[in-house]
C-alpha positions as CSV (number, residue, x, y, z in Angstrom):
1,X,16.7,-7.1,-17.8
2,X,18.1,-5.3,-15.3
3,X,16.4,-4.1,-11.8
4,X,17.8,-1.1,-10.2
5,X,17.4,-0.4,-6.5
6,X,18.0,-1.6,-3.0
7,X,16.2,-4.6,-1.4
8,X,15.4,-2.6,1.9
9,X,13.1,-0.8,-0.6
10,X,9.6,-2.6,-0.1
11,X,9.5,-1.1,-4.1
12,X,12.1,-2.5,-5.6
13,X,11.6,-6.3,-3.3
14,X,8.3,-6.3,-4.5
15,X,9.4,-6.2,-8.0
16,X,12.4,-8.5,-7.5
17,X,10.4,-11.3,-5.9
18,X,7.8,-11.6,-8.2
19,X,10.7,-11.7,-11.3
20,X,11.6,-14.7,-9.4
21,X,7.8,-16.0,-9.5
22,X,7.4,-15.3,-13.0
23,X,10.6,-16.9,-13.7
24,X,11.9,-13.8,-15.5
25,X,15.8,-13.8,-15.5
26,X,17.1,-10.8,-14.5
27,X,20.3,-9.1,-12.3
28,X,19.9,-7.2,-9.5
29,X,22.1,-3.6,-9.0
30,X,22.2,-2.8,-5.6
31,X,22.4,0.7,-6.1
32,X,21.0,3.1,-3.0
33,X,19.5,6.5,-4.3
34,X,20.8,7.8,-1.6
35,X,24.6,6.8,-1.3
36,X,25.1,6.0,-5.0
37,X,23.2,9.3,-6.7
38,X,25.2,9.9,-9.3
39,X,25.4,6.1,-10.4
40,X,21.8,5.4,-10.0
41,X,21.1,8.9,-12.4
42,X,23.5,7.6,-15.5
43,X,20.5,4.6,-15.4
44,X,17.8,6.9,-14.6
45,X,17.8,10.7,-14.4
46,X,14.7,11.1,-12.1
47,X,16.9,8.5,-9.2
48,X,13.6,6.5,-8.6
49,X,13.9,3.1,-7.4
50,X,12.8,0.6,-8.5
51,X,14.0,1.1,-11.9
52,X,13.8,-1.9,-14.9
53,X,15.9,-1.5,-17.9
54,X,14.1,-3.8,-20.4
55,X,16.0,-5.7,-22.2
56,X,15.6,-3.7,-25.4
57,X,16.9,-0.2,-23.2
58,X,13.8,1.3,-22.5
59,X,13.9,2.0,-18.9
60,X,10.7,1.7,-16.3
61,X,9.9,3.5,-13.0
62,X,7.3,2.9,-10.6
63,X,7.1,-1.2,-8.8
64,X,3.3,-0.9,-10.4
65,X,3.8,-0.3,-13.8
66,X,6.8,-2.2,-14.0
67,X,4.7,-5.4,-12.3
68,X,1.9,-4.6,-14.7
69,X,5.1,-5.0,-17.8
70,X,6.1,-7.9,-16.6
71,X,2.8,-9.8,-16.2
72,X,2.8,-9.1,-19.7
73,X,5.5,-11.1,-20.7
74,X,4.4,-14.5,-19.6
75,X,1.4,-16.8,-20.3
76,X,-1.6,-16.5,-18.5
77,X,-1.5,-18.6,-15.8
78,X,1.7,-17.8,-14.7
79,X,0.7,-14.2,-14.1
80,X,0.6,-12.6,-10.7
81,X,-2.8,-10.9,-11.3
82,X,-6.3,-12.7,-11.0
83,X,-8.0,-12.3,-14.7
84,X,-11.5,-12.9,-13.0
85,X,-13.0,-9.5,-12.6
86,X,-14.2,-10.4,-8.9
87,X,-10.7,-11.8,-7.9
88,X,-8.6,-9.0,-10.0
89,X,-10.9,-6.3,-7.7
90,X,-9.7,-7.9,-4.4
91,X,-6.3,-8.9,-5.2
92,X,-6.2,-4.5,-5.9
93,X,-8.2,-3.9,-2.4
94,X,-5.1,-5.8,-0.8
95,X,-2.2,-4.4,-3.0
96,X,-3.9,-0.8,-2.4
97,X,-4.3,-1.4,1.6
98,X,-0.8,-3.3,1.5
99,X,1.3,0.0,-0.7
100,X,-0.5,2.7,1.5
101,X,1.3,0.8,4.5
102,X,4.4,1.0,2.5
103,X,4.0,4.5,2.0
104,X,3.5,5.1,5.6
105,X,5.7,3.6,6.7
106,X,8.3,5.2,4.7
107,X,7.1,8.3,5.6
108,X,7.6,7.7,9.4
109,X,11.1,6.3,8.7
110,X,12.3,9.5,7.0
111,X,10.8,11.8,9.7
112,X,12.6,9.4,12.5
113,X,15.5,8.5,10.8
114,X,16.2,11.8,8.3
115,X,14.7,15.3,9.7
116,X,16.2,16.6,13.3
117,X,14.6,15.8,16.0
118,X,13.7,19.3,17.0
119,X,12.0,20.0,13.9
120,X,9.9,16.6,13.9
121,X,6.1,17.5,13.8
122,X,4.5,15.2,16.3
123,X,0.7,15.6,15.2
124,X,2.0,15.0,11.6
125,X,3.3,11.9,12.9
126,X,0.4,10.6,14.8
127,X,-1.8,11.0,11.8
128,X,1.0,8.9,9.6
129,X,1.2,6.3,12.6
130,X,-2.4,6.0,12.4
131,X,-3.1,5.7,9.0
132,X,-0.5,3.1,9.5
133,X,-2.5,0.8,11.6
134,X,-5.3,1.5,10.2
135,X,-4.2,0.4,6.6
136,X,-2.9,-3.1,8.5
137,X,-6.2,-3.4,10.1
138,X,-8.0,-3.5,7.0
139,X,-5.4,-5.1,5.3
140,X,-5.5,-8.0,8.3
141,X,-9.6,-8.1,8.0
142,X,-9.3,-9.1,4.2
143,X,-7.2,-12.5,5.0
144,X,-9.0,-15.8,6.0
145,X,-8.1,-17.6,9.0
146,X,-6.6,-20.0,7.3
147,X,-3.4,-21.1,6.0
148,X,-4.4,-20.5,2.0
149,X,-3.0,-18.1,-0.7
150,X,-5.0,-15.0,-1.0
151,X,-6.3,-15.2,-5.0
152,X,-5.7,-19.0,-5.8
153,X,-3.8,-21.9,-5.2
154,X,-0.1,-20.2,-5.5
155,X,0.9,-17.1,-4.0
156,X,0.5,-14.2,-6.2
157,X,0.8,-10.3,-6.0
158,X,-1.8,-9.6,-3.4
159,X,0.2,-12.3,-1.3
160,X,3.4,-10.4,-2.4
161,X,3.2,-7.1,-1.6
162,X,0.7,-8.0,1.7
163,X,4.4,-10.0,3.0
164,X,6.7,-7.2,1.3
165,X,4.8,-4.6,3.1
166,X,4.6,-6.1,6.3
167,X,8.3,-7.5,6.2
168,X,9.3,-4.1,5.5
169,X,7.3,-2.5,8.9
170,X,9.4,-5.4,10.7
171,X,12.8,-4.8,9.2
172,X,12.5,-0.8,9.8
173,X,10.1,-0.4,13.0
174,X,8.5,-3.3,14.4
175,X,6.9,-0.9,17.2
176,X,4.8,0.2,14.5
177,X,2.9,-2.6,14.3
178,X,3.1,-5.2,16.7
179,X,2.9,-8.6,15.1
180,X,0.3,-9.8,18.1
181,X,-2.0,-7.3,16.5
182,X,-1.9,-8.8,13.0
183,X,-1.6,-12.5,13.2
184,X,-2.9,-13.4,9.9
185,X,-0.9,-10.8,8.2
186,X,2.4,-11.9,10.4
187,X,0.9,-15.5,9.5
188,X,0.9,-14.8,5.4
189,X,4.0,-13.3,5.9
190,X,6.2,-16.1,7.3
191,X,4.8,-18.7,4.9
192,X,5.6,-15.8,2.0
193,X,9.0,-15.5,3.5
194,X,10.3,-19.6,3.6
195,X,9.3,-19.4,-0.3
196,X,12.7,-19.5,-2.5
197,X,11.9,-15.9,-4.4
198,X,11.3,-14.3,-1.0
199,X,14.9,-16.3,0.6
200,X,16.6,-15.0,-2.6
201,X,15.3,-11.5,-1.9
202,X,16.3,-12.0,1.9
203,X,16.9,-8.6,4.0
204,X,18.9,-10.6,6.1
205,X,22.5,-8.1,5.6
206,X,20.8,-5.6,4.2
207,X,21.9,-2.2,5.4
């Protein structure tokens, strides 16, 4: 398989750690929907990252569906999703709380970092910066105190994309969240982070 996309995208690392997890061989292209258009459209026409080619060709968008693909592939208790009904619903409460802060946060970083200053809409981005803490606050309510894997005794995709999402916030705008507000989501992230999948999937040099 192949995994299209850059690792800065919270998306595409998301998807790439947990091939790791699930022990899925697959290779990474690096390719930025921004710098590298036309190369990432010959894969993909819509230039969405992340995108997985399968190995049979057909090509997936969207980290979800792809994740949801993939879990499909392996036994069961190798998956990244609780089957439990009770323990499926949260692990979704805390990949729902943990995407929305994705989402705002790459909202903020387009409006900082891609529209002129002069034409930046400050109430628009009070609202985004407060949905912002607001999804980490819930998100930071929903982890225990202690030092335990969210849905079991490995990590899994709630404990994923709760690191990915926060990591990402760091790597981009710590200001946004200040890790002294969140220290059980700033906790889950730095155990998440020493794993090997999440060392292999390393910002560190990303540009």
């Amino acid at each position: 398989m192949r995994l299209i996309g850059m690792l800065d995208s919270p998306y595409v690392r998301r998807v790439a750690v947990s091939l790791h997890l699930l022990g899925l061989p697959f290779a990474l292209e690096q390719v930025s929907v921004f710098r590298d258009y036309d190369q990432f459209e010959t894969v993909n026409p819509v230039v969405k990252a992340p995108s997985l080619v399968t190995d049979g060709g057909v090509v997936l968008m969207d980290s979800t569906l792809i994740l949801d693909y993939l879990d499909r592939l392996v036994p069961q208790d190798r998956r990244l999703t609780p089957e439990a009904p009770d323990a499926y619903l949260r692990s979704q409460r805390i990949i729902g709380l943990a995407l929305a802060a994705c989402e705002k946060t790459v909202q903020l970083i387009y409006e900082l970092n891609l529209r002129p200053e002069e034409k930046q809409h400050a109430p628009w981005m009070d609202r985004v910066k407060g949905q912002l803490a607001t999804a980490y606050a819930l998100l930071e309510a929903e982890l225990p105190a202690e030092p335990v894997w969210l849905c079991g005794r490995r990590p899994m995709q709630a404990d994923i994309t709760a690191a990915v999402a926060w990591g990402f916030t760091q790597f981009r705008h710590p200001e946004l969240a200040e890790a002294e507000d969140f220290p059980r989501l700033a906790a889950l992230s730095a155990r998440a982070e020493a794993l090997a999948p999440f060392v292999a999937c390393s910002l560190d040099g990303v540009i």
